[in-house]
N, C-alpha and C positions, 0 to 999 in steps of 0.2 A: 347773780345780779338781781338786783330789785327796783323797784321805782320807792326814789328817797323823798319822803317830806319832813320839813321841819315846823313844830308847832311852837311858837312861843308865848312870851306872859310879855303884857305890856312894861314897859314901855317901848315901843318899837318906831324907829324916827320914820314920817310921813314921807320923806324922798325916796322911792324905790334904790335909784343909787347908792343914796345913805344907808339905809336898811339891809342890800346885799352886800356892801362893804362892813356892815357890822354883824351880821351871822354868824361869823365864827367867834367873836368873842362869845354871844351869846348863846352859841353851844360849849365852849368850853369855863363857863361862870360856873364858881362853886357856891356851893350853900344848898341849904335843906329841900325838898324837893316840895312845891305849893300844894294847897288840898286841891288846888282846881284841877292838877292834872292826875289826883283821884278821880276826881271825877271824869274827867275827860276819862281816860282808862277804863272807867267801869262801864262808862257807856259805849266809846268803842267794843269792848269783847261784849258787851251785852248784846249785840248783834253779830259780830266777829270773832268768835272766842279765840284767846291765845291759843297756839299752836302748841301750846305743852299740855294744854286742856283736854287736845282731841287723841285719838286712838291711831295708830301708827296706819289703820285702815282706812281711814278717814283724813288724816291730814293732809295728802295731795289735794282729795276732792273739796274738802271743806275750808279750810286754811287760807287764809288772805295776807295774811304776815310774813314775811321773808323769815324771822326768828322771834326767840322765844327764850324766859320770859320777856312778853311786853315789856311789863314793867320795868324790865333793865334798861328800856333807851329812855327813860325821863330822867332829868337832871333839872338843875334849879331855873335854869331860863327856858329851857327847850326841850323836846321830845321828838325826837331823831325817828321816824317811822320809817320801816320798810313793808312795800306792798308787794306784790307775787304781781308780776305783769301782765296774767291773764285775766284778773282782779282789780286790775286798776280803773277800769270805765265803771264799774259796780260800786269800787267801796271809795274813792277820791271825793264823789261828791257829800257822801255822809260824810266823811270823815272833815273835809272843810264844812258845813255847816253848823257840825257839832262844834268843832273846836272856833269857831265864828259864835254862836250863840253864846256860849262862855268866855267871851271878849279876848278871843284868841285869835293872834295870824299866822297865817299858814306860810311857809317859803315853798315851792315847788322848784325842784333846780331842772327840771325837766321842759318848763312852758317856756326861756321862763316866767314863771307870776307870781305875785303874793296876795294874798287871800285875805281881806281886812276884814274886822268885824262890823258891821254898820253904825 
């Protein structure tokens, strides 16, 4: 089990109701995958590195990722994270800021909340 977030690329409708009733489309949208969630990506393991990164010695201790690669959960709307639950009060709040500063919102199915960009 992991604590799940979903990052998405605008357009996302302003009603929270609307917005959880359309998540699932918007993880399951095909098409190319945006540069911003390069970015996004580079910057999360830039502080977090993917779990295929680290040493089988270190990936308990270091590891904030449920799985690996990363890069497998991004797709053209959305980016499906999983956090390791011990890791969640640590890396939830970069990881919505990041993906907020890059005019991204966050779904948390855990609050629940969604995370806008300002």
């Amino acid at each position: 089990m992991s604590y799940n977030l979903a990052v998405c690329t605008p357009p996302v409708p302003l009603d929270d109701d609307t917005a959880w009733g359309a998540i699932d489309a918007l993880i399951d949208a095909q098409g190319p995958v945006p540069q911003v969630f390069r970015t996004l990506h580079d910057r999360l393991t830039g502080r977090y590195p993917c779990i295929c990164s680290l040493t089988d010695e270190t990936v308990d201790e270091e590891g904030v990722w449920s799985d690996g690669p990363l890069w497998n959960n991004f797709g053209h709307r959305t980016a499906v994270l999983g956090v390791v639950f011990s890791r969640v009060e640590e890396v939830l709040p970069f990881l919505v800021n990041t993906a907020n500063e890059l005019g991204l919102t966050v779904f948390d199915w855990a609050g629940p909340s969604i995370y806008r960009p300002k």
